[in-house]
C-alpha positions in Angstrom: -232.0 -143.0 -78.1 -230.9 -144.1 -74.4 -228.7 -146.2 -75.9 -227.1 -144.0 -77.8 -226.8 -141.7 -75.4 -225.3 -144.3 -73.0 -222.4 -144.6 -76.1 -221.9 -141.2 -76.1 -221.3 -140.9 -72.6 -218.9 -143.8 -73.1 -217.0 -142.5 -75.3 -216.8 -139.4 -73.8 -214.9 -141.4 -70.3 -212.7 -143.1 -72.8 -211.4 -140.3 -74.8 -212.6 -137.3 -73.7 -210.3 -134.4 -72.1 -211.3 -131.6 -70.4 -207.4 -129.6 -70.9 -206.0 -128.5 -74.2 -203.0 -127.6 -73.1 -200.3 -128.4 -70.3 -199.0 -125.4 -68.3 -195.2 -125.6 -67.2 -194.3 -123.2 -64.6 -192.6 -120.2 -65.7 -192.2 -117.1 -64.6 -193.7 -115.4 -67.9 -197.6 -115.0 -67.8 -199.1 -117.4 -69.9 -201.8 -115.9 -73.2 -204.1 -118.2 -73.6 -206.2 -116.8 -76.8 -209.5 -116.7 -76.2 -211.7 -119.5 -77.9 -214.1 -119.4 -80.2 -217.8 -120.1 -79.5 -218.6 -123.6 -79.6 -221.0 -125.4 -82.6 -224.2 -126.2 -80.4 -225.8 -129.3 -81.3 -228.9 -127.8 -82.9 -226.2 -126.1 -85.0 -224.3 -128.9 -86.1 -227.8 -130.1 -87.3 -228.2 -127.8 -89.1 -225.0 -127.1 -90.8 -224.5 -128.0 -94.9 -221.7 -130.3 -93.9 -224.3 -132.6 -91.8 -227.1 -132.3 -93.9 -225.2 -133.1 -97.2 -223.3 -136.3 -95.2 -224.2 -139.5 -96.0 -225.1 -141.4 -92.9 -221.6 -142.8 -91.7 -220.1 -139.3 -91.6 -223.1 -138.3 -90.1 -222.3 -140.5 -87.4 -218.6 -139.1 -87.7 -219.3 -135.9 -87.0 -221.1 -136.5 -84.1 -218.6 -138.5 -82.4 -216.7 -135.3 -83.1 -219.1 -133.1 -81.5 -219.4 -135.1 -78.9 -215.2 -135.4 -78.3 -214.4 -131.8 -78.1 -212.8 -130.3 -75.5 -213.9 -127.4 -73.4 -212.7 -125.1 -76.2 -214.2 -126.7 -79.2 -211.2 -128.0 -79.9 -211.1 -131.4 -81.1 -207.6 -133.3 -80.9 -208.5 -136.4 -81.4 -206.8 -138.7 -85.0 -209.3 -139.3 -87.9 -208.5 -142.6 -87.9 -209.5 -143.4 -84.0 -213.1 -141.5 -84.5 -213.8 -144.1 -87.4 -212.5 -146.8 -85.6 -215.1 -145.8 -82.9 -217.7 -145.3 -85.4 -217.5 -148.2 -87.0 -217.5 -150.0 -83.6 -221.1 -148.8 -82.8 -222.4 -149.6 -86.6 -223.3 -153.8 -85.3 -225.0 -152.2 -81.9 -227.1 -149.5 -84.0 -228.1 -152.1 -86.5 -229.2 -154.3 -83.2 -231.2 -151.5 -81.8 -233.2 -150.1 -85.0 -234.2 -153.6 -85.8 -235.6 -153.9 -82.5 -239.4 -153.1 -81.8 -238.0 -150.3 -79.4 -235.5 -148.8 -82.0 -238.4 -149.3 -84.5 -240.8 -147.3 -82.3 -237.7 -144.6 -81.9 -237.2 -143.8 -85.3 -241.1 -143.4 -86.0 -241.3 -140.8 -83.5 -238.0 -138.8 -84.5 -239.9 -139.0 -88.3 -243.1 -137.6 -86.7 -240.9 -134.6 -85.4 -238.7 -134.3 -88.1 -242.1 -133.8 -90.5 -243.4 -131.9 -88.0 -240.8 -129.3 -87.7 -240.1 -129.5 -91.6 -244.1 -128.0 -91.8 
């Protein structure tokens, strides 16, 4: 999961923007509207559309999550979040044919059965 996580921070430096918008000065007051609450990760967990993906858009969607901006908003092209994905599919292989990734995925199963009781 380190690992992971270390990819996600990553990924975030590389692409990752913390402004939606540029402001040009003007003399007219700018309305911003105000944005939406964002997905939490629990909540993208638990949505239809991530339970009902098949792993690779699993994986999809949480480079999404991770690439929003401040807002929620995600601005980033389809194409460059698969690119990214599929970049990480040889690394993830590596690490959950490990011992370590092994030992990873038995304990997210433990919890997984856990909270499905």
């Amino acid at each position: 999961m380190k690992k992971l996580r270390k990819y996600g921070r990553k990924i975030k430096e590389i692409l990752h923007d913390d402004h939606t918008t540029a402001y040009y000065y003007s003399d007219e007051k700018i309305e911003r509207p105000k944005p939406e609450p964002q997905q939490s990760w629990d909540e993208l967990l638990e949505s239809d559309e991530y339970k009902n993906a098949s792993w690779y858009e699993k994986l999809v969607l949480k480079i999404k999550h991770i690439l929003r901006d401040n807002h929620g908003e995600f601005n980033v092209p389809e194409h460059v979040i698969r690119e990214i994905a599929q970049s990480l599919i040889p690394d993830l292989i590596e690490f959950y044919q490990s011992e370590k990734g092994q030992e990873e995925f038995k304990k997210y199963l433990e919890e997984k059965n856990k909270k499905s009781d």
